[in-house]
C-alpha positions as CSV (number, residue, x, y, z in Angstrom):
1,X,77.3,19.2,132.9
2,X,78.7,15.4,132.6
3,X,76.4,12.9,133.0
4,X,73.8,14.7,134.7
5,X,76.2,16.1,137.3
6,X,77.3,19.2,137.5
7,X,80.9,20.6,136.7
8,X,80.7,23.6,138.7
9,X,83.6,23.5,141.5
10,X,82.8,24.0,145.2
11,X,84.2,27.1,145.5
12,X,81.9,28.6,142.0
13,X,78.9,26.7,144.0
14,X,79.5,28.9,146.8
15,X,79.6,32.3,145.1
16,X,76.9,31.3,142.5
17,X,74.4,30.3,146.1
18,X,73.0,33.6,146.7
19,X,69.4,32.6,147.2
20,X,66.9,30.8,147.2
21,X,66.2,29.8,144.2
22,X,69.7,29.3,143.6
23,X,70.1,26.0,145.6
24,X,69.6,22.8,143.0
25,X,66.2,21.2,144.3
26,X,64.4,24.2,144.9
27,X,62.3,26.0,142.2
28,X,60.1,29.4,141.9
29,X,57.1,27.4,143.8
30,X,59.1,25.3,146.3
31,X,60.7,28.8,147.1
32,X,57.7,30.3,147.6
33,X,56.3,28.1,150.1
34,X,59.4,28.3,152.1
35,X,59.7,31.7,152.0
36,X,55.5,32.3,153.0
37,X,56.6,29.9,156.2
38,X,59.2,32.1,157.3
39,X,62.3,30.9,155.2
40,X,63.8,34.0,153.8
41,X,67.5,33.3,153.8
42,X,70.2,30.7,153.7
43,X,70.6,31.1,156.8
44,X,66.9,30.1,158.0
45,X,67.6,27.4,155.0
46,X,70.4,26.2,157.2
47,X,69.3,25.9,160.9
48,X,66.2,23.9,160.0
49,X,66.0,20.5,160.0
50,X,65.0,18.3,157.0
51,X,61.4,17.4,158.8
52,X,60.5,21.2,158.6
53,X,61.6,21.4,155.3
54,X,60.1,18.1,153.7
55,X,56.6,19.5,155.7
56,X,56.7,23.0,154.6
57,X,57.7,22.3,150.4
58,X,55.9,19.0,150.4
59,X,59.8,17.1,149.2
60,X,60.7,13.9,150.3
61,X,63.1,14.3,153.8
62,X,66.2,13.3,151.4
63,X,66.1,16.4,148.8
64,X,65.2,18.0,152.3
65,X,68.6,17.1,153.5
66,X,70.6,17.5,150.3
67,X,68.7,21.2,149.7
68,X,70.0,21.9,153.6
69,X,73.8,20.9,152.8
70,X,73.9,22.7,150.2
71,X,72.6,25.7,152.1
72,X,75.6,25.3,155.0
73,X,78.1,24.5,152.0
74,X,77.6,28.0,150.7
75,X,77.6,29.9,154.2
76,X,80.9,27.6,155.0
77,X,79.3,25.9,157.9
78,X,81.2,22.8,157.7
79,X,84.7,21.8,159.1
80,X,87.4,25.2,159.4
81,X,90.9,25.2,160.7
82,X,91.6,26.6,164.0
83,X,93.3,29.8,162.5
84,X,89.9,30.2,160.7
85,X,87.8,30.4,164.2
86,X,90.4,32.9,165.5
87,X,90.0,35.4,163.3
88,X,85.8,34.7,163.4
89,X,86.5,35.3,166.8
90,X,88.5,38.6,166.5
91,X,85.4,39.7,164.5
92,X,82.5,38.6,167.7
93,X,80.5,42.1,168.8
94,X,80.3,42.9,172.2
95,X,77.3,44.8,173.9
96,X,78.1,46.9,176.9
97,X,75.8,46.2,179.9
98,X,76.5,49.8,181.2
99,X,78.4,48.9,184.4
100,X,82.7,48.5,183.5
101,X,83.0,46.2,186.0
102,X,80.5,43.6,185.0
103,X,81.5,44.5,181.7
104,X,85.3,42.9,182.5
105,X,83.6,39.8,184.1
106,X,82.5,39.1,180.8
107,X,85.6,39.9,178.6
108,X,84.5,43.1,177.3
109,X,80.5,43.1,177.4
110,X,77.5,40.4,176.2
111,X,78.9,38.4,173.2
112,X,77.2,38.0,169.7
113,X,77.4,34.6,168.3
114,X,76.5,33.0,171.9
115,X,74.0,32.8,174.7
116,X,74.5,34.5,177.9
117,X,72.9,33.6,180.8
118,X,72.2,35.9,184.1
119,X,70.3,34.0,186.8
120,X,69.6,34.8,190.7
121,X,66.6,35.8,193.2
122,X,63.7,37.6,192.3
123,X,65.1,41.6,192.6
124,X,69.1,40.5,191.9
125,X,69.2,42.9,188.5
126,X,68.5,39.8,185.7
127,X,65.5,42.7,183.8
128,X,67.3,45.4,184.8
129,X,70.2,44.0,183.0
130,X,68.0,43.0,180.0
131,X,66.4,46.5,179.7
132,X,70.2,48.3,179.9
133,X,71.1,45.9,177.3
134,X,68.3,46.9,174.9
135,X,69.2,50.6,175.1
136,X,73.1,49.9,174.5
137,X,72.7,47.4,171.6
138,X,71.6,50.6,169.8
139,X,74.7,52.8,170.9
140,X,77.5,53.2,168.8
141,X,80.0,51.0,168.8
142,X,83.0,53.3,170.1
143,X,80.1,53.6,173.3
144,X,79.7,49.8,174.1
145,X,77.1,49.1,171.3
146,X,76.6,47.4,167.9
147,X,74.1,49.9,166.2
148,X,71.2,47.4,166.1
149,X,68.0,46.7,167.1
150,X,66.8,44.2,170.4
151,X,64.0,41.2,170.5
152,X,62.6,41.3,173.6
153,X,60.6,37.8,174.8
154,X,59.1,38.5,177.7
155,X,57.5,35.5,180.0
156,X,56.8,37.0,183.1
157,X,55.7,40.1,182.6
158,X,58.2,42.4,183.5
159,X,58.9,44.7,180.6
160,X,58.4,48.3,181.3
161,X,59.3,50.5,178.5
162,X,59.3,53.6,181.1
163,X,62.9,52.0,182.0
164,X,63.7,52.5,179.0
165,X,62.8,55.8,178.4
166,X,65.0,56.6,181.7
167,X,67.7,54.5,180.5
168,X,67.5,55.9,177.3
169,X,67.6,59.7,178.4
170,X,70.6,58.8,180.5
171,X,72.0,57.5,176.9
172,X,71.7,60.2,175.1
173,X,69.0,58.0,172.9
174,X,65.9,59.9,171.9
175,X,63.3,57.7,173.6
176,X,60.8,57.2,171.3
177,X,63.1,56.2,168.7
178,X,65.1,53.8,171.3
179,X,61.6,52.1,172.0
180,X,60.7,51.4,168.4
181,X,64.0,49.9,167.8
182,X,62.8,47.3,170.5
183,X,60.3,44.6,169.0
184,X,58.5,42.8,172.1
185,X,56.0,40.4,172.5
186,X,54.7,38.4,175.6
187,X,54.7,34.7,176.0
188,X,52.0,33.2,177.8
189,X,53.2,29.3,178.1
190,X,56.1,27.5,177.2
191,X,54.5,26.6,173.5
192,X,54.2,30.4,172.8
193,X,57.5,30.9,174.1
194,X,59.0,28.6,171.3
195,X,56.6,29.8,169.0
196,X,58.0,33.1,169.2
197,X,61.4,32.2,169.3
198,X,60.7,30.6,165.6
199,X,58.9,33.7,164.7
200,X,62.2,36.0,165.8
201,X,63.7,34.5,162.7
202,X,61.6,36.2,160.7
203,X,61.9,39.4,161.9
204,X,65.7,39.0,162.3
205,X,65.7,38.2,158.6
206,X,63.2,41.3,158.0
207,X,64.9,44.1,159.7
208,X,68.2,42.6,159.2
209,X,69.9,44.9,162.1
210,X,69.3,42.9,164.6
211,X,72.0,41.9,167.3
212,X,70.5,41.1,170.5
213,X,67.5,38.3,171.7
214,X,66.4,38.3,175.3
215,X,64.2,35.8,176.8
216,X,63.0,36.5,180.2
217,X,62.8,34.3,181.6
218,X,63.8,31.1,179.9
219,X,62.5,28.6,182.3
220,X,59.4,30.4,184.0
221,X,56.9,28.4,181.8
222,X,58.6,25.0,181.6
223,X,58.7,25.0,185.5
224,X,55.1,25.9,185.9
225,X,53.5,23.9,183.1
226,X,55.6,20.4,184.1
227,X,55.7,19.9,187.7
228,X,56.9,17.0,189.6
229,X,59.6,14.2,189.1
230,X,56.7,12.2,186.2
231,X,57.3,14.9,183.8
232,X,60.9,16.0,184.1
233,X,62.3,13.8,181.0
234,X,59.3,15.6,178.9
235,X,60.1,18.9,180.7
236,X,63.8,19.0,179.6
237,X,63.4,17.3,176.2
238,X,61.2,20.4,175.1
239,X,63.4,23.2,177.1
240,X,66.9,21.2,175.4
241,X,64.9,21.8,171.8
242,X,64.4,25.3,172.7
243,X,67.7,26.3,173.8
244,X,69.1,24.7,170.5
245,X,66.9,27.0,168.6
246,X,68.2,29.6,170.4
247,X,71.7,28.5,170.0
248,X,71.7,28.0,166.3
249,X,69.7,31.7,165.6
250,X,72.9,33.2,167.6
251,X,75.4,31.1,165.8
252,X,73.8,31.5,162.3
253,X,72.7,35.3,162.5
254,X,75.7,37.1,164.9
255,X,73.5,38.2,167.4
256,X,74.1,38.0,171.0
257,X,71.7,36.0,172.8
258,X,70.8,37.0,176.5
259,X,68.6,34.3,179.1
260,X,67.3,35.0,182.2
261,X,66.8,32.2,185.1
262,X,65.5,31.7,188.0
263,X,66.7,29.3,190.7
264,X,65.7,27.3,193.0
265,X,67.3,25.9,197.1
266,X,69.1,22.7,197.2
267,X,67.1,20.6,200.1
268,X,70.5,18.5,200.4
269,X,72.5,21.6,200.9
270,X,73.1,22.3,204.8
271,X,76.5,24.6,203.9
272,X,77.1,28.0,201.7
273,X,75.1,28.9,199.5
274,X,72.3,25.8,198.6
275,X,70.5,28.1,195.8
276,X,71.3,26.5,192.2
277,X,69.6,27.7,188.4
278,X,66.6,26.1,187.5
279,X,66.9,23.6,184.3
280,X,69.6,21.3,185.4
281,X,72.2,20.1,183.2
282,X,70.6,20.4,180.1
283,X,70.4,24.2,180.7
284,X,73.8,24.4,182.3
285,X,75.9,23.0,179.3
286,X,74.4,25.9,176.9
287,X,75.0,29.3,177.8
288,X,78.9,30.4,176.7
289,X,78.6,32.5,180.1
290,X,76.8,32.1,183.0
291,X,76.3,34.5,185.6
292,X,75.0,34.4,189.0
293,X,73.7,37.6,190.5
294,X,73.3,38.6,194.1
295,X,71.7,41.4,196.2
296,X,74.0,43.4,198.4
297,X,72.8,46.1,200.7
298,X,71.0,48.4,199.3
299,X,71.1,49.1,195.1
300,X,74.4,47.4,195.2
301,X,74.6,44.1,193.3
302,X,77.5,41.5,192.9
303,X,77.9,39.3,190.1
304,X,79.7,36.2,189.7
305,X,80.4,34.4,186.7
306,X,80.3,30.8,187.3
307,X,81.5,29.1,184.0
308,X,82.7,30.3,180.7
309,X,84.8,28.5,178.0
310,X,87.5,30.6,178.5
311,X,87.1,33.4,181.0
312,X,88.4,33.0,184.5
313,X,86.1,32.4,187.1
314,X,85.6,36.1,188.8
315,X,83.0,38.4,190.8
316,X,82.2,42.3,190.0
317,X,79.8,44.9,191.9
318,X,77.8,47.0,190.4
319,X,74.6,49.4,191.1
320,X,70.7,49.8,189.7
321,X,70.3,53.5,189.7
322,X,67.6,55.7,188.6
323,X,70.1,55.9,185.0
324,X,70.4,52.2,184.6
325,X,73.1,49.7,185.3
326,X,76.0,51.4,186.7
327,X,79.8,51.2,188.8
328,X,79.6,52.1,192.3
């Protein structure tokens, strides 16, 4: 200590920050209060913003910051060279969706450390999709899975844990076990929906195994609770805030992300296909993959991935069978 300041490198700061109570600024009571209002980890420490912080520990909003930059500091969530974000990359988990095709569409399954969208008409396979999902997460990995545990946020409704008892069965999962590795709860507006989304950082840092969050469907309550050109800035103000949430809980805790949408008909569309996702741009720019899903003729489904950072723009089929999702 020289003056007051530490002496401690940044690199000994780094491996010293294991906790809590280890960042400068926060002592046993500070800690406490975070921790009682969900702020387990560095990693919740990280993804908050200096308002929650300064509200929850009752610090001014500058030790708020300085306490936050010291959390990212340790997890190394500043500036990296490219060769850096390669290797993160090599390292992503992917979570089979049960069908090979749809599987290639999206470079080798459902990505951790992003947000994956699936959107289309009512019946196109968007739950069906989300229920396989929540089965394979808890495959091993040599099978399409990551050995984890799913979140499942459900905002219309349309959770049925018989599907996945059948799509467990067809697994090879015992089903009671596959459903108690599923932690669900229903949001009834778009308040609750965020609400819950905050509260999924808890459990994440709880149960610590697990790697996949579903919201279905993202967009259900924010339609129906702002209607009308008057409240559209407010509407996508709070959705942009919510998705951001979402974002940073992938980024931060390696878990793949999954959104369902629904869509709506272009008026101003009189050629192909006028039917666009609900949510506009502010949803749009979000999602690392977007997928639009179709009904074919009978349980055949085509999907279409419409925009990716770096997959090629590309359509697969696939089927919703008694089993799950499935290749022709």
């Amino acid at each position: 200590m020289v003056n007051g300041k530490s002496t401690m490198s940044r690199p000994e700061r780094k491996h010293k920050i294991k906790d809590l109570t280890d960042i400068p600024g926060v002592g046993p009571a500070t800690a406490q209060k975070l921790r009682e209002a969900g702020f387990y980890s560095l990693e919740a420490i990280a993804i908050a913003s200096p308002e929650e912080i300064a509200g929850i520990s009752g610090i001014s909003t500058s030790a708020a910051q300085r306490i936050i930059a010291t959390a990212r500091e340790a997890l190394e969530l500043g500036f990296k060279t490219a060769d850096v974000i390669y290797k993160e990359r090599l390292s992503v988990g992917r979570i089979s969706t049960g069908s090979r095709n749809l599987d290639r569409l999206l470079g080798g399954g459902v990505e951790t450390k992003s947000i994956t969208e699936f959107y289309g008409e009512f019946g196109t396979g968007k739950t069906q999709i989300c229920h396989q999902l929540c089965v394979n997460v808890q495959l091993p990995r040599d099978r399409g899975g990551l050995e984890g545990t799913a979140i499942y946020i459900d905002c219309e409704g349309t959770f049925r844990p018989e599907r996945i008892v059948a799509m467990a069965k067809a697994t090879g999962l015992e089903p009671q076990q596959a459903l108690k590795n599923i932690v669900y709860a229903r949001a009834y507006n778009s308040d609750h929906q965020m609400l819950l989304t905050e509260q999924a950082k808890e459990i994440i840092e709880e149960k610590g195994n697990v790697r996949l969050l579903i919201v279905d469907s993202v967009t259900s309550h924010f339609r129906a609770e702002y209607p009308g050109r008057e409240v559209l800035a407010v509407r996508q103000q709070k959705l942009n805030r919510h998705l951001h949430t979402l974002t940073r809980i992938a980024d931060i805790y390696d878990i793949a992300i999954v959104i369902t949408n629904q869509v709506m008909a272009r008026p101003d569309v009189f050629w192909g296909d006028a039917i666009v996702a609900v949510g506009g741009h502010v949803l749009a720019h979000v999602p690392g993959a977007r997928v639009y899903l179709r009904k074919l003729k009978g349980n055949k489904r085509i999907a279409r991935l419409v925009d990716s950072p770096y997959l090629p723009e590309g359509e697969a089929t696939f089927v919703i069978t008694d089993d799950g999702i499935r290749d022709e």
